[in-house]
C-alpha positions, -999 to +999 in steps of 0.1 A: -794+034+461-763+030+479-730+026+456-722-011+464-759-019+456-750+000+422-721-015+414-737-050+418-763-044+395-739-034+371-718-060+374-745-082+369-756-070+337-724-067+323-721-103+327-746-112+308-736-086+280-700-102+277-717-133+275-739-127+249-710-111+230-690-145+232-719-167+221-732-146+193-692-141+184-690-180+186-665-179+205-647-198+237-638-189+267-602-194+266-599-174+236-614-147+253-597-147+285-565-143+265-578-115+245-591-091+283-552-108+291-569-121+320-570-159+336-599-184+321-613-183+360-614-149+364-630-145+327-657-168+339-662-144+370-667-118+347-699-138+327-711-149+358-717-114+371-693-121+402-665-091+393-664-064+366-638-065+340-619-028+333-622-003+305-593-016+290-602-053+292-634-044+279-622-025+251-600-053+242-629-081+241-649-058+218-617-053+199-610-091+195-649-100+186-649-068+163-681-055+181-690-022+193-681-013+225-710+006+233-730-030+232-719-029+270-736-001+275-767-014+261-798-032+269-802-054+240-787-085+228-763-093+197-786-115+175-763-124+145-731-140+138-703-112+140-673-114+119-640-119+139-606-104+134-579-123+145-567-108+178-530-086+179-512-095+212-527-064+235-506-080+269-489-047+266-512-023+257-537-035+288-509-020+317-502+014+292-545+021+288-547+014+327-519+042+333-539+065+309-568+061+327-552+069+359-538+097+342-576+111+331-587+105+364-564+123+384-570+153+357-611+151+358-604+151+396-579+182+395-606+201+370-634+193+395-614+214+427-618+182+442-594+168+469-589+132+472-602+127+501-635+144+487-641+125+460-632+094+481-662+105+499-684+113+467-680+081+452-676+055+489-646+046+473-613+041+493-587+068+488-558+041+484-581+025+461-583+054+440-547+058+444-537+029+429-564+038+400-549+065+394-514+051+390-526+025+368-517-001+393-549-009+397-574-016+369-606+003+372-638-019+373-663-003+346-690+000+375-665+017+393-652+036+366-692+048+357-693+057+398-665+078+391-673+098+361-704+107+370-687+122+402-667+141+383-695+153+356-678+134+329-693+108+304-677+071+302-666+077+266-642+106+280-622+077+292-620+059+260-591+052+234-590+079+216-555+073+199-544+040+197-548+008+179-584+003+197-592+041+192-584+040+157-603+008+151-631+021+169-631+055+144-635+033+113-660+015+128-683+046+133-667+058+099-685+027+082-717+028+103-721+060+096-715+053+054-740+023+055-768+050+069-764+071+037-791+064+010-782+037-015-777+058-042-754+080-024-732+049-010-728+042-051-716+075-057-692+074-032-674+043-043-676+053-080-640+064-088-651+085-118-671+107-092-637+116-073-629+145-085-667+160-076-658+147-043-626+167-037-643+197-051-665+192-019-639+189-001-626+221-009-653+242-009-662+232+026-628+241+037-641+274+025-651+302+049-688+319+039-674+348+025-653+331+000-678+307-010-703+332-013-682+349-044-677+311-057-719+309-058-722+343-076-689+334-101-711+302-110-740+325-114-728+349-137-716+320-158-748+303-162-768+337-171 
C-alpha cells in the first residue's frame, strides 16, 4: 500500500477516535480545540478525518480528557463517562514537545546510518518536510510520525513524554492501572498504614543483591529452628 494511501487510512480512524474521546468525555469542541492549542476549524478537520493532529496535540487532548493516550492507538471505543481534569495552559509546552520530537528524530535518523535524503526516500516524505520536523517548526502528523518510526525501527511510544507534565501524568496513570489489577486483598494491604513498615522491609530487601539476601533467608532460618 503506497504511503499516502496509509496515511489516509490513518487519518481517518484517528478521527473517529478523537471523536469518540470528546463525546464519551462530554465534552465540546471549543474546549477541545483550545486544549490541542489549535483553531475550532482545524479541530473539526481533525474529527472529520480530513488532517491528523501531532503527537503533541494528541497528547494534550488525552491530557485534558484524562484518558489514555494509547486509546488512539486502539480499535475500540470509550463507553463510559471519564472524569475530566481541568486543563493547565499547554500553549507553551505544544512548540517545546514539537522541538523534542525533531530532536528524537534527527537522532533515530543519525543511529539508523541514514542520510536524509535516504530516509526521505524510505518514508515518500519530502526532505524539507522532514527538515522542518526536525526543527520543530513543523508539527509532525501522527500518521506521519508512525511512517516515520517504523522507518527508522522504532516504536511510537519512543517519541513520547517521558519527562514532563504529560509524561509524569501519564506514569501515575499506568502507576494506578497497574494497582487496580492487584487482587483485592492485596489493594487493602497496601493502603493500610499499619502495614508500612512490612512494606519498606520489601523495599529493602529487593534492593538487595542474591548473595546478601541469601544470608538474610538463612539468618531467618536459624532463628526459627
Amino acid at each position: 500500500m503506497k504511503t499516502q494511501q496509509m496515511i489516509n487510512i490513518r487519518t481517518k480512524k484517528l478521527g473517529l477516535l478523537i471523536y469518540d474521546a470528546r463525546l464519551a468525555s462530554h465534552e465540546n469542541v471549543e474546549a477541545c480545540a483550545l486544549a490541542m492549542g489549535t483553531s475550532q476549524e482545524k479541530y473539526v478537520a481533525y474529527e472529520k478525518g480530513q488532517v491528523a493532529p501531532s503527537l503533541p496535540e494528541l497528547e494534550s487532548l488525552a491530557y485534558y480528557l484524562d484518558i489514555p493516550l494509547e486509546h488512539f492507538w486502539s480499535s475500540e471505543s470509550i463507553s463510559q463517562k471519564l472524569h475530566k481534569q481541568t486543563a493547565p495552559r499547554l500553549e507553551a509546552l505544544l512548540p517545546l514537545r514539537n522541538r523534542i520530537i525533531g530532536t528524537s528524530l534527527r537522532l533515530f535518523q543519525k543511529e539508523a546510518n541514514l542520510s536524509l535524503a535516504e530516509l526521505a526516500e524510505k518514508t515518500e516524505i519530502p526532505e524539507e518536510t522532514l527538515r522542518m520536523y526536525q526543527s520543530g517548526e513543523k508539527g509532525i502528523s501522527i500518521p506521519a510520525l508512525e511512517i516515520l518510526a517504523a522507518a527508522l525501527n522504532k516504536r511510537i511510544d519512543d517519541f513520547y513524554d517521558s519527562k514532563g507534565p504529560i509524561g509524569e501524568w501519564r506514569t501515575e496513570q499506568d502507576t494506578l492501572q497497574k494497582f487496580s489489577e492487584l487482587p483485592p486483598e492485596m489493594q487493602q494491604f497496601f493502603i493500610k498504614s499499619v502495614n508500612r513498615p512490612y512494606l519498606q522491609l520489601a523495599m529493602r530487601l529487593s534492593s538487595l543483591d542474591v548473595a546478601r539476601l541469601r544470608l538474610v533467608a538463612e539468618g531467618l532460618l536459624e532463628i526459627t529452628l
